[in-house]
HTML snippet that shows the backbone in 3Dmol.js (N, CA, C, O; Angstrom):
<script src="https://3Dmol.org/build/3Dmol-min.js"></script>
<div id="view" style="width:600px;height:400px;position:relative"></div>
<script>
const pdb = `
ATOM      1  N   UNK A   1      20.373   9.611   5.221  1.00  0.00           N
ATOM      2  CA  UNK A   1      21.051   9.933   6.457  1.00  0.00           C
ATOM      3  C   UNK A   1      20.137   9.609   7.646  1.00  0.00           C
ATOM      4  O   UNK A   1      20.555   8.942   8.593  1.00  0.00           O
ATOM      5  N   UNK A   2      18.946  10.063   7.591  1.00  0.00           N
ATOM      6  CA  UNK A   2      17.765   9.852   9.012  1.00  0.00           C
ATOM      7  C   UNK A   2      17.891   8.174   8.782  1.00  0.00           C
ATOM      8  O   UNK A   2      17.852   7.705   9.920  1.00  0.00           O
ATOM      9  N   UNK A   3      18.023   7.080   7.810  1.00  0.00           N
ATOM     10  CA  UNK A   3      18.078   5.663   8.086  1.00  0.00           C
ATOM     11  C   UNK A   3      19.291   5.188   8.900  1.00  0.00           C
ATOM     12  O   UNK A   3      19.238   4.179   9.604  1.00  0.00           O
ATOM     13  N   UNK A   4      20.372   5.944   8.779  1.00  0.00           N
ATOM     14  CA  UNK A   4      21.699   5.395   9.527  1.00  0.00           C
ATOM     15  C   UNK A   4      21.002   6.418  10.640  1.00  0.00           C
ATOM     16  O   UNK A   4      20.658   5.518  11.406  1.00  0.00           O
ATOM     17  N   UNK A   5      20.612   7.439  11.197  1.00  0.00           N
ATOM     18  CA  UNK A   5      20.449   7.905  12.744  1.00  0.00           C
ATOM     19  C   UNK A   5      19.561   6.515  13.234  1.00  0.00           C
ATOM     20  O   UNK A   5      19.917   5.667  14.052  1.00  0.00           O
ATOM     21  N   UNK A   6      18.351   6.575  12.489  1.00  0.00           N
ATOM     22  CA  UNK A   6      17.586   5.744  12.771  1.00  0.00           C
ATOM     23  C   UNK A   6      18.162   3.935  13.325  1.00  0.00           C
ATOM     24  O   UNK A   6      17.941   3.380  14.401  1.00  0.00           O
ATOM     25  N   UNK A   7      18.508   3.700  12.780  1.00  0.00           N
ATOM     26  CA  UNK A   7      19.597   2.378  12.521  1.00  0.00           C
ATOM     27  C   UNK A   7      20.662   2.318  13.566  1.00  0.00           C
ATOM     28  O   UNK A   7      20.890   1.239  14.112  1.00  0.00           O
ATOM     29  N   UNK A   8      21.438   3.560  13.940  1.00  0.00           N
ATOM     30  CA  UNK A   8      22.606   3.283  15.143  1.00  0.00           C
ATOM     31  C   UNK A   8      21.675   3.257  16.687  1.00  0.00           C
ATOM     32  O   UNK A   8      21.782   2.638  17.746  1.00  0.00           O
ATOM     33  N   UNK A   9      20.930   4.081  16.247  1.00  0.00           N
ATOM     34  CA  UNK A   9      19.898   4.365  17.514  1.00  0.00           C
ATOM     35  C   UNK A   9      19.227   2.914  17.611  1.00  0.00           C
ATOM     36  O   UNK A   9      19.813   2.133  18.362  1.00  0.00           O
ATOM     37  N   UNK A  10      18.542   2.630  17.221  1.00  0.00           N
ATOM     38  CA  UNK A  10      18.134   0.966  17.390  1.00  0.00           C
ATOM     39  C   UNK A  10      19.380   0.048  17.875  1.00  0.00           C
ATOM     40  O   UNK A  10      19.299  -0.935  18.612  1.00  0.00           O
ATOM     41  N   UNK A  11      20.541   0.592  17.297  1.00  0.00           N
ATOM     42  CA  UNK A  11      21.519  -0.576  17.136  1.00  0.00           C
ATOM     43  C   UNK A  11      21.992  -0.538  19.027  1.00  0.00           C
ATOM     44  O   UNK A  11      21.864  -1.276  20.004  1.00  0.00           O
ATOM     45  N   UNK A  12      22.488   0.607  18.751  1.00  0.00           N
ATOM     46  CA  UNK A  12      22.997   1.377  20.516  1.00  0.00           C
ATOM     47  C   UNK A  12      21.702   0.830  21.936  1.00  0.00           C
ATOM     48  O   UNK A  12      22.119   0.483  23.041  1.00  0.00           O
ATOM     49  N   UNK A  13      20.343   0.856  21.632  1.00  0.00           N
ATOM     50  CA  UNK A  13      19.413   0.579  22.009  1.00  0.00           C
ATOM     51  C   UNK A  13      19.680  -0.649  22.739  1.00  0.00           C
ATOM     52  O   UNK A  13      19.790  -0.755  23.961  1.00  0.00           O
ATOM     53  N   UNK A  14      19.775  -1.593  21.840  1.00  0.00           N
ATOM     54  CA  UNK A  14      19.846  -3.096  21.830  1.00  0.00           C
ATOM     55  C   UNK A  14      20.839  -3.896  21.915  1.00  0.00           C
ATOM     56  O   UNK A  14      20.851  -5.077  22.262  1.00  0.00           O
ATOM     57  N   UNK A  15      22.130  -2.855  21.411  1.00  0.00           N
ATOM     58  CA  UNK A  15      23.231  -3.816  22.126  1.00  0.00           C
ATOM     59  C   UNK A  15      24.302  -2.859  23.097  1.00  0.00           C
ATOM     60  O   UNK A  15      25.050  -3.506  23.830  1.00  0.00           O
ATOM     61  N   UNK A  16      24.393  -1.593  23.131  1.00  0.00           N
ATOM     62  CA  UNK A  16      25.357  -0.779  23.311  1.00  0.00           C
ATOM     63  C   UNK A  16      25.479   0.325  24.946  1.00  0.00           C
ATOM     64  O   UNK A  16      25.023  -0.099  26.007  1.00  0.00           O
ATOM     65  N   UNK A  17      26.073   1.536  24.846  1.00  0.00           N
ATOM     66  CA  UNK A  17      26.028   1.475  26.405  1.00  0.00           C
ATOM     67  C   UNK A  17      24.554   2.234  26.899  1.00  0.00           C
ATOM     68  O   UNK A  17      24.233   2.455  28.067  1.00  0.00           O
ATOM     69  N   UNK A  18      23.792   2.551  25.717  1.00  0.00           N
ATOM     70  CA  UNK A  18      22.418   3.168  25.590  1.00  0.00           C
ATOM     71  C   UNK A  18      21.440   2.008  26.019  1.00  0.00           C
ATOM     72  O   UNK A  18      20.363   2.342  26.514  1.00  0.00           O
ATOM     73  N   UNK A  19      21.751   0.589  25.857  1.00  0.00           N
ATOM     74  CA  UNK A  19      21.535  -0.350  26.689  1.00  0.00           C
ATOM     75  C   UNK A  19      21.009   0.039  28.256  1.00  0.00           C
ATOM     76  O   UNK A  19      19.927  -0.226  28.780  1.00  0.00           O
ATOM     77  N   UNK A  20      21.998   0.657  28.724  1.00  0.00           N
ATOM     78  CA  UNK A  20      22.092   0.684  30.256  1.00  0.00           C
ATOM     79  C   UNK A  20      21.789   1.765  30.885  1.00  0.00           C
ATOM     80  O   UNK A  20      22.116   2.097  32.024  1.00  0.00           O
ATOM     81  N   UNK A  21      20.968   2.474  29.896  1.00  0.00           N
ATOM     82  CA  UNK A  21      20.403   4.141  30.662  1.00  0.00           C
ATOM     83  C   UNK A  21      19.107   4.007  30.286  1.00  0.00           C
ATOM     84  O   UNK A  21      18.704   3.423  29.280  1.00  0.00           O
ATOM     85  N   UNK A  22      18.276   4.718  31.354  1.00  0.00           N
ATOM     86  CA  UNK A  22      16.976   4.568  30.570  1.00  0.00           C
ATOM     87  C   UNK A  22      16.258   5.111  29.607  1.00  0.00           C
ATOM     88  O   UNK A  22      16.601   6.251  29.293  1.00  0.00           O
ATOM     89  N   UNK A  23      15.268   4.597  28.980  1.00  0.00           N
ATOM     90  CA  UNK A  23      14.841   4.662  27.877  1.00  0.00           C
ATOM     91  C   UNK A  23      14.870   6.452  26.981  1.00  0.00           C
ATOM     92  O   UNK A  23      15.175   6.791  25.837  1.00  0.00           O
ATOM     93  N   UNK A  24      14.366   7.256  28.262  1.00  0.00           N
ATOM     94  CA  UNK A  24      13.584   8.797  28.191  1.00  0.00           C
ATOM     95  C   UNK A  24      15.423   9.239  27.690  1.00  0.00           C
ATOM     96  O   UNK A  24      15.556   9.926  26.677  1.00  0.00           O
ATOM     97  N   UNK A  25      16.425   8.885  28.301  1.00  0.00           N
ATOM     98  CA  UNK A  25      17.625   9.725  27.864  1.00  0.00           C
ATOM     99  C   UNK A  25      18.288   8.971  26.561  1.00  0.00           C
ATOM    100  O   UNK A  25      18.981   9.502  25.694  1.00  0.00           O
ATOM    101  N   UNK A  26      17.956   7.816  26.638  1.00  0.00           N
ATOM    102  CA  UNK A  26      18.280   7.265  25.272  1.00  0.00           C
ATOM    103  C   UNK A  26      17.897   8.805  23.785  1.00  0.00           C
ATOM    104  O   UNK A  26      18.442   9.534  22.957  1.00  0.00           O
ATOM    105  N   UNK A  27      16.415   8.378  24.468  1.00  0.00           N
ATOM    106  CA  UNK A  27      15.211   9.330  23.290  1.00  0.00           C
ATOM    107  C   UNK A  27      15.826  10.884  23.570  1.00  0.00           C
ATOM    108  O   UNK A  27      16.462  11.401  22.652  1.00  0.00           O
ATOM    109  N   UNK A  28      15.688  11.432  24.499  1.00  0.00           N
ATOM    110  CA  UNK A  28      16.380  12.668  24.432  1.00  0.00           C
ATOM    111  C   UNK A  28      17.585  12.902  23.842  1.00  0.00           C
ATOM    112  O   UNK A  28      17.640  13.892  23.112  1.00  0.00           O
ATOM    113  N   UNK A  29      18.652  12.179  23.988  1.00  0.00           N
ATOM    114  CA  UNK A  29      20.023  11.921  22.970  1.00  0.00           C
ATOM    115  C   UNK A  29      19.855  11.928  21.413  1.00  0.00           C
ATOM    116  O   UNK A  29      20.407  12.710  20.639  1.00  0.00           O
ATOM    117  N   UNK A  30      19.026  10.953  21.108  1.00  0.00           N
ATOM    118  CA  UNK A  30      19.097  10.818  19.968  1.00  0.00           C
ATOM    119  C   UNK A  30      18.353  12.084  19.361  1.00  0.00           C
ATOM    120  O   UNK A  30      18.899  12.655  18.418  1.00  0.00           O
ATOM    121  N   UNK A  31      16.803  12.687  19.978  1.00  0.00           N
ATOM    122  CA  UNK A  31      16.496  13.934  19.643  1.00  0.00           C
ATOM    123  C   UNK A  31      17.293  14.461  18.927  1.00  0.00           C
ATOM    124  O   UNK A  31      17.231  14.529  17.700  1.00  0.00           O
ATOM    125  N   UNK A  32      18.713  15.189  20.125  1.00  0.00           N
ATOM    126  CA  UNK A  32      19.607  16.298  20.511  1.00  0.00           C
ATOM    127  C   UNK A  32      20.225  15.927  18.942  1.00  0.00           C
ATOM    128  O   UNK A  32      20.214  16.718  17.999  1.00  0.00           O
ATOM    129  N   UNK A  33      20.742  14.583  18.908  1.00  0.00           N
ATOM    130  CA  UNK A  33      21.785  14.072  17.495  1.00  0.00           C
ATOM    131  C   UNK A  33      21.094  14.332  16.296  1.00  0.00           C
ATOM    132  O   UNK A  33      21.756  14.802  15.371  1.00  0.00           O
ATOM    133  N   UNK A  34      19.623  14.071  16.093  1.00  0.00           N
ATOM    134  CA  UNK A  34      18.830  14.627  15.207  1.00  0.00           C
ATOM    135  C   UNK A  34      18.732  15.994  14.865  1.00  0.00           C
ATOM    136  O   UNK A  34      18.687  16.284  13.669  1.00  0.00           O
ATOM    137  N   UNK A  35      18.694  16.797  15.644  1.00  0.00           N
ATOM    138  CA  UNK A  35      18.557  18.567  15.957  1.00  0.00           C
ATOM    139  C   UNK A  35      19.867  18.913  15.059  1.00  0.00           C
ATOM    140  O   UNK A  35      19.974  19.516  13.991  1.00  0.00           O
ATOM    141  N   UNK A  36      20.933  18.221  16.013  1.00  0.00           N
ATOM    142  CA  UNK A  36      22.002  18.849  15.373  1.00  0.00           C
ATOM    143  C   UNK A  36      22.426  18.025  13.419  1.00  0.00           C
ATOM    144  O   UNK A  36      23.079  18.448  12.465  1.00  0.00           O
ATOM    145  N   UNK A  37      21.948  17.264  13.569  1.00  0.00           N
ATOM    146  CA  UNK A  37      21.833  17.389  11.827  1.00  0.00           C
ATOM    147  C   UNK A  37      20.429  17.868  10.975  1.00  0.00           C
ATOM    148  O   UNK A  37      20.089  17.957   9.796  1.00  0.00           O
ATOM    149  N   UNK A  38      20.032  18.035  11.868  1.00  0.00           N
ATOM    150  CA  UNK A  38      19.100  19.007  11.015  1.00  0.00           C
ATOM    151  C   UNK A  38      20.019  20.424  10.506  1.00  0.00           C
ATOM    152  O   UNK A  38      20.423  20.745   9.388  1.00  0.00           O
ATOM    153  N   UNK A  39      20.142  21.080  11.816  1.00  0.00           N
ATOM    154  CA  UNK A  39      20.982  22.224  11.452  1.00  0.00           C
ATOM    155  C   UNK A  39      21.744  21.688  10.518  1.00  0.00           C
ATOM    156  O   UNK A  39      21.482  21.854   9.327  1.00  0.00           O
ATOM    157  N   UNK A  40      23.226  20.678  11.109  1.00  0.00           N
ATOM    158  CA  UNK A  40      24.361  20.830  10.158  1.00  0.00           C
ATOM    159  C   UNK A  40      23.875  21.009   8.646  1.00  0.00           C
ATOM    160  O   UNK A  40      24.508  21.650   7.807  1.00  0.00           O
ATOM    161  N   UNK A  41      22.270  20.141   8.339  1.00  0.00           N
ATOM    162  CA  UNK A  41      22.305  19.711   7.052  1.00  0.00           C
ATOM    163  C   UNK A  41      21.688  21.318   6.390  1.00  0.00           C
ATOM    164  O   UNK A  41      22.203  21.702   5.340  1.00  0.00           O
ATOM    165  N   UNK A  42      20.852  21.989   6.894  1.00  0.00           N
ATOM    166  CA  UNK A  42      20.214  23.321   6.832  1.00  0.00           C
ATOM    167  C   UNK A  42      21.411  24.556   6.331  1.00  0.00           C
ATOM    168  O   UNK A  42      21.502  25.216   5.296  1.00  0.00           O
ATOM    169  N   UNK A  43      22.339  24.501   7.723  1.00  0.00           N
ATOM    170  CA  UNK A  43      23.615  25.297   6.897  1.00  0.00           C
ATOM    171  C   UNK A  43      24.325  25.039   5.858  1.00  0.00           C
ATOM    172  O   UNK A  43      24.700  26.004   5.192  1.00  0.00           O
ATOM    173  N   UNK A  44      24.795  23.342   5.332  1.00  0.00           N
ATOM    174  CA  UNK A  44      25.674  23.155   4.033  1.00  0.00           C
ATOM    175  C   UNK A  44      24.611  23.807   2.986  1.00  0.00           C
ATOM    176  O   UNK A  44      24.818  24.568   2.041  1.00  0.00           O
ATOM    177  N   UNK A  45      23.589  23.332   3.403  1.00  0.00           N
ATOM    178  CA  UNK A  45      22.167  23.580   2.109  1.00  0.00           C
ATOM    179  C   UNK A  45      22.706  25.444   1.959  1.00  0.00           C
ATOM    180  O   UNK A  45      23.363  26.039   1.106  1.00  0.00           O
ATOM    181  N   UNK A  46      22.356  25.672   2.632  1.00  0.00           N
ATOM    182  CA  UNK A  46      22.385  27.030   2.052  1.00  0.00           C
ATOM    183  C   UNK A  46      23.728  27.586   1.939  1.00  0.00           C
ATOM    184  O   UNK A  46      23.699  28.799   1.728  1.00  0.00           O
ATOM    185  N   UNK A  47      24.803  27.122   2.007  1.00  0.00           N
ATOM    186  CA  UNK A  47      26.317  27.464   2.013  1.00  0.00           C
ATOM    187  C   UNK A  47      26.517  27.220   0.089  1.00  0.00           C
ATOM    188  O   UNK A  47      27.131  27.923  -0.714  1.00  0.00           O
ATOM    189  N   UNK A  48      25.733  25.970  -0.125  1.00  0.00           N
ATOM    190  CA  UNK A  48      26.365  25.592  -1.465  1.00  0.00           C
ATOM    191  C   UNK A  48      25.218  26.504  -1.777  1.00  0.00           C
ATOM    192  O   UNK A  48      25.768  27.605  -1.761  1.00  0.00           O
ATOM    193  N   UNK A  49      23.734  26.743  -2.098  1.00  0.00           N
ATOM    194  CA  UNK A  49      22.796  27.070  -2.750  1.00  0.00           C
ATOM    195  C   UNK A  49      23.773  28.758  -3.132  1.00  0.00           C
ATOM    196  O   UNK A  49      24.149  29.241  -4.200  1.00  0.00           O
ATOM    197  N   UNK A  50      23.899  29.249  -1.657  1.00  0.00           N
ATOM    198  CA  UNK A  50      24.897  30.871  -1.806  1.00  0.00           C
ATOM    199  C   UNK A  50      26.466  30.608  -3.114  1.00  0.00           C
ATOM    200  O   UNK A  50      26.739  31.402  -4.014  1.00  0.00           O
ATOM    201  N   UNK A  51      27.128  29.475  -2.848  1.00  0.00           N
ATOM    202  CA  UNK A  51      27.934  29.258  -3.483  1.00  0.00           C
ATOM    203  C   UNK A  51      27.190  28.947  -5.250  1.00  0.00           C
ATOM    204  O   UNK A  51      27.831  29.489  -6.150  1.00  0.00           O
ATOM    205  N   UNK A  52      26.386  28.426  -5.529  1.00  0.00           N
ATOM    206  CA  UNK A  52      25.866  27.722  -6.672  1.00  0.00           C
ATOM    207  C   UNK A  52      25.332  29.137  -7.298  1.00  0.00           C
ATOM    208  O   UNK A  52      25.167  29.045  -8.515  1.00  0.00           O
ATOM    209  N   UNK A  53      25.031  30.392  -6.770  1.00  0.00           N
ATOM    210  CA  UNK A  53      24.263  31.339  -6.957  1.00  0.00           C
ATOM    211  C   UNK A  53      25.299  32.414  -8.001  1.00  0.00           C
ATOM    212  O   UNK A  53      24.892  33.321  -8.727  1.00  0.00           O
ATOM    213  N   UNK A  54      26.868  31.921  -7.770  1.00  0.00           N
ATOM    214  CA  UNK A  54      27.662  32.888  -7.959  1.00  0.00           C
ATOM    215  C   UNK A  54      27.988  33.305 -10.004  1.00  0.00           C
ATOM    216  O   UNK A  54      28.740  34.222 -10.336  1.00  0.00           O
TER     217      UNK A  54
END
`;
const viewer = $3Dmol.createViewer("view");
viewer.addModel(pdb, "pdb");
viewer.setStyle({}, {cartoon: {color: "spectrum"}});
viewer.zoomTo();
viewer.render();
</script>
C-alpha cells in the first residue's frame, strides 16, 4: 500500500494538479493521506485481531 501512496504522489507531482502548488503543500498533503492510512490501517488491524479473538 505505502508503494501505490508513494507512486500516485510522484505521479500527481509530475504530471497532475499537485504540479501547480508548491512543493511544501504537495508534502504536507501527502503527509495528511499517509496519517490517515496509517490510522485507517491501525483500526481494521485491530477490528479483525478483536474479531479473530472470538
Amino acid at each position: 500500500m505505502l508503494f501505490l501512496v508513494v507512486a500516485l504522489f510522484l505521479f500527481g507531482v509530475l504530471m497532475g494538479t499537485a504540479g501547480h502548488v508548491p512543493v511544501p503543500v504537495t508534502v504536507v498533503a501527502g503527509l495528511a493521506i499517509v496519517a490517515w492510512l496509517a490510522v485507517f490501517f491501525t483500526k481494521e488491524r485491530r477490528k479483525a485481531a478483536k474479531e479473530g479473538g472470538r
